[in-house]
N, C-alpha and C positions, 0 to 999 in steps of 0.2 A: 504494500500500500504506500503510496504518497505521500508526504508531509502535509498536514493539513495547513490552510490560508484560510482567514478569517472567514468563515461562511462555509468554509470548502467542502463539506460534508464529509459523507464515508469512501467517496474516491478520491480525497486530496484534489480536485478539478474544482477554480475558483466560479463559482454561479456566475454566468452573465444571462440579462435578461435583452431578451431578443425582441423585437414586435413579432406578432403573427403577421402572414402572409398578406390578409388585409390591413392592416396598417402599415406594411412596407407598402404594398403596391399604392396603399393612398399618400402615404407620402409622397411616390412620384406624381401621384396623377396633381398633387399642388404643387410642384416643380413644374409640370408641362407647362401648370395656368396660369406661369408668371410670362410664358411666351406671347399671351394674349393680347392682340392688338384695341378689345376694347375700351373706353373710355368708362362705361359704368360699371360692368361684371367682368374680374377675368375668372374664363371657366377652364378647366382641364378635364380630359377624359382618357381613360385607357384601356386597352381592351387585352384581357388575359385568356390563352388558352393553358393548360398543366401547367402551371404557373410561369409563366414567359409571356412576353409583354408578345403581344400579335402588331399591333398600332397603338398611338396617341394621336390627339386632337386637342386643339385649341381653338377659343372663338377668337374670330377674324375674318377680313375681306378675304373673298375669293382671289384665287392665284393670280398675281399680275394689277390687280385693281387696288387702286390707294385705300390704304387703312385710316379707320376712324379718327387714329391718331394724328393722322395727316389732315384733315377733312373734316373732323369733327363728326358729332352724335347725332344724324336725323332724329332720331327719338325724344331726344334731349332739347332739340330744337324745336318738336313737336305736343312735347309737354306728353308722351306716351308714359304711359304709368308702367312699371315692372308687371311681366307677368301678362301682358295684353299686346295684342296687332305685332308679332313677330314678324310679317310679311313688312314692317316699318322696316327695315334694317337693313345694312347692306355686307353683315357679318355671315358668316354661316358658321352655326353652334360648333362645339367641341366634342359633344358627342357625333354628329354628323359630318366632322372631320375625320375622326377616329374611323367610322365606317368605311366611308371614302377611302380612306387611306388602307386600309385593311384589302378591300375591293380590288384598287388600284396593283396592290403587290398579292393578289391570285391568292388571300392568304383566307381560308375559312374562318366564319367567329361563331359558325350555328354551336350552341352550348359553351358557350364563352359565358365570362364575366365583362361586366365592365364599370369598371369605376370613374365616380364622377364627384369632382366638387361639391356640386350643386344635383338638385334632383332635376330630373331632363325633365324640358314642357311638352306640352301635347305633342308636335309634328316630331322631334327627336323620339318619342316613348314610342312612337310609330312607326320608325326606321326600326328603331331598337327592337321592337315585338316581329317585323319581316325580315329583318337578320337573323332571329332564332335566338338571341342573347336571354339566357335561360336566369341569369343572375346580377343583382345591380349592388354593386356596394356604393352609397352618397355620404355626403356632407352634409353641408346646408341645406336646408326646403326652400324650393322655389315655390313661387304664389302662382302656382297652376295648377288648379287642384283637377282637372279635365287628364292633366298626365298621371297623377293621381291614380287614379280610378283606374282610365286605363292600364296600366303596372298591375293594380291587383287583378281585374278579369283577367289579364292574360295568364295569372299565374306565374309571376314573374317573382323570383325570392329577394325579398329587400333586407338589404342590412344598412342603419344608421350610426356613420362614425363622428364624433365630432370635430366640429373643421379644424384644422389647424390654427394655431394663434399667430402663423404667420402674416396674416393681411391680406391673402392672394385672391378674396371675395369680398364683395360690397356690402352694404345692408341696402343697394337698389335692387 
């Protein structure tokens, strides 16, 4: 046997405590959402098959077209409230990235997870449910409770992590 180290138990092996695998992968998925080009929410998403990251997503302008950052917030300038007329925008969500991008590299996500900052609103929970994404680990609630709903009919398994205290989400 081993010399034991403060804590070390009956194998002399000093404890470290590890995150579970949901709290690793969320921690990256608020690394991605600091990539975000928006102005009010940055969101991050990430999509895991046997635990290996398949894709990530961030909200932003589509490829080539100026960012919010550049340009500024339609929505903002429209007095749009969080959670309402997403067709307002000129970002494409982070879960809808992550799909995309997934797609794009031929990579399957049917019975995937995917993790997300924020809880996806209706038109994302809607990609998410014809992808086949069997499992949603979030963060923050987003004020769409239509994504809501839809999540539980489809049978979608939800796990709630609390956000990071890093800042990487708004209270918009």
């Amino acid at each position: 046997m081993g010399r034991g180290l403060g804590g070390a138990g009956r194998t002399g092996r000093i404890l470290v405590t590890r995150p579970t695998w949901d709290e690793y992968f969320m921690k990256i998925t608020h690394l991605v959402a600091e990539r975000s080009t928006c102005l009010r929410r940055k969101v991050g998403a990430i999509i895991v098959r046997d635990k290996r990251i398949v894709s990530t997503g961030y909200n932003g302008a589509p490829k080539g077209l100026e960012h919010c950052l550049d340009v500024g917030c339609l929505r903002d300038e429209m007095g749009v409230p969080a959670g309402e007329r997403h067709e307002l925008c000129r970002g494409t969500h982070a879960e809808q990235n992550a799909i995309i991008q997934a797609a794009g590299g031929g990579a399957g996500i049917a019975g995937a997870t995917m993790y997300c900052t924020d809880s996806p609103c209706a038109a994302c929970t809607k990609m998410i449910i014809n992808a086949g994404i069997r499992r949603l680990v979030m963060g923050k609630k987003y004020p769409d409770r239509l994504g809501a709903r839809l999540i539980d009919e489809a049978g979608i398994e939800t796990v709630y992590l609390a956000p990071e205290p890093s800042g990487t989400t708004s209270d918009d």
